[in-house]
C-alpha positions in Angstrom: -32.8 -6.4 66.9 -29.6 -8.7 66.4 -26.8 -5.5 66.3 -28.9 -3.6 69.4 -28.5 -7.4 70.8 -24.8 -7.8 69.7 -24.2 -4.6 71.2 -25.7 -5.2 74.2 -24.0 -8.5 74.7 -20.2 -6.5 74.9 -21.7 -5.1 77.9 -23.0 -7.7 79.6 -19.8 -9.8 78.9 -17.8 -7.4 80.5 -15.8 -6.3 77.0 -16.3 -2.5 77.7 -15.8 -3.0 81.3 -12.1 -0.4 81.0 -15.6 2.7 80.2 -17.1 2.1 83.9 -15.9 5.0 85.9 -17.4 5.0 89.3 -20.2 2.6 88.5 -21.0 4.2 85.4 -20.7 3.1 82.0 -19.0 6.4 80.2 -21.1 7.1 77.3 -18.4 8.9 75.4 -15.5 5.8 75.9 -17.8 3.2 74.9 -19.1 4.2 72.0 -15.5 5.2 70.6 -14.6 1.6 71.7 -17.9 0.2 70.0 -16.4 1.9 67.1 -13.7 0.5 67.1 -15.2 -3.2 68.0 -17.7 -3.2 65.4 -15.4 -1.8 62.4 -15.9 -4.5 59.8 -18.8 -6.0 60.5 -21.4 -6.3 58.0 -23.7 -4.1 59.4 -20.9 -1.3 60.5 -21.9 1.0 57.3 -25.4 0.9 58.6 -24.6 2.0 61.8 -24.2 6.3 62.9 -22.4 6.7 66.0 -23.9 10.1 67.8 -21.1 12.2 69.6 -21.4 15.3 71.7 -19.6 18.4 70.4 -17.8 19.8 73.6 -17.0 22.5 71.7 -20.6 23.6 70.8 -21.9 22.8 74.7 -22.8 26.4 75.7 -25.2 26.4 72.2 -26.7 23.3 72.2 -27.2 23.8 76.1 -29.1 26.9 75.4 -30.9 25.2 72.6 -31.8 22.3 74.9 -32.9 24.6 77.8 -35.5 27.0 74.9 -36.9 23.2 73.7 -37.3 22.2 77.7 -39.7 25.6 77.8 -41.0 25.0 81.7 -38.9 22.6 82.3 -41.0 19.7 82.5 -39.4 16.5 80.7 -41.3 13.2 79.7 -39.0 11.0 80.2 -38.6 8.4 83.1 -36.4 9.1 86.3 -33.0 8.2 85.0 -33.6 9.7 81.9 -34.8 12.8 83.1 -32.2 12.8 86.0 -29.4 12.6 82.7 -31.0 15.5 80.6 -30.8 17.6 83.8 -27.5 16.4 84.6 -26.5 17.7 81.4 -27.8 21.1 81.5 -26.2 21.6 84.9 -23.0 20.8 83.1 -22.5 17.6 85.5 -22.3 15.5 83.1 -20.2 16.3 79.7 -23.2 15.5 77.2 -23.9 12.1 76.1 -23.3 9.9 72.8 -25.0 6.8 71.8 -25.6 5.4 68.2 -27.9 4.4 65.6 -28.9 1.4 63.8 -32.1 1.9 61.4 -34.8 3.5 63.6 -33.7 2.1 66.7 -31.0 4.1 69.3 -28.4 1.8 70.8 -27.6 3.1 74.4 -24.8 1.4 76.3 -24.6 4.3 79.2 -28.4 4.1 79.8 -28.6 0.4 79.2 -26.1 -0.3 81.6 -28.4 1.8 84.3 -31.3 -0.7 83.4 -33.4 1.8 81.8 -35.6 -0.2 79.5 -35.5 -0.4 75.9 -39.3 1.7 75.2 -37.7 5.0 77.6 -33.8 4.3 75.4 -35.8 4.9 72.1 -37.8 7.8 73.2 -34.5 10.0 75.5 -32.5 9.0 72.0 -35.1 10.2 69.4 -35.5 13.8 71.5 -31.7 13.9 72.2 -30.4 13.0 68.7 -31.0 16.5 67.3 -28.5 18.0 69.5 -25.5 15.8 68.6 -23.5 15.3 65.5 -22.7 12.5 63.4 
């Protein structure tokens, strides 16, 4: 997909280099920054950016833990390694964005996770963000 591509290419050129803290691309900075990149381009109506509410974390981290039920996830290792990261409050939720059907992931892409595991953590994790 030419946007996921587009978006993609920042990262690899090094553009959103000032959101790696540590080794990690911040999920939160770089998709306010791929906000602010992508505003004007002709596909930027067409695109939802997916932000976690800190002020709603103790509700959507009890709605997360009732929807995990045993605790089992069905996601791959980094993925599932995030989610729990998240419940633990380690890590202060996680935003990403949409184009169509498919999630655009800069945090997880950065890690290498491949595109088929981005679409599936994004599809299950989408419900507890807001637009």
């Amino acid at each position: 997909m030419e946007v996921r591509d587009r978006v993609y290419g920042y990262i690899d050129s090094g553009r959103l280099d000032s959101c790696i803290v540590d080794g990690v691309m911040d999920c939160h900075c770089s998709i306010y920054e791929l906000e602010n990149i992508l505003e004007g381009d002709d596909y930027y109506g067409g695109l939802i950016f997916l932000y976690w509410d800190e002020d709603r974390y103790d509700i959507v981290r009890e709605r997360m833990i009732e929807e995990m039920g045993d605790g089992s996830l069905n996601f791959g290792k980094l993925t599932n390694e995030l989610f729990r990261d998240i419940l633990d409050g380690y890590v202060n939720g996680h935003s990403f964005m949409k184009y169509g059907n498919t999630f655009i992931d800069p945090h997880l892409y950065y890690k290498g996770v491949e595109d088929s595991e981005i679409q599936n953590f994004c599809r299950y994790f989408e419900k507890f963000l807001i637009r």
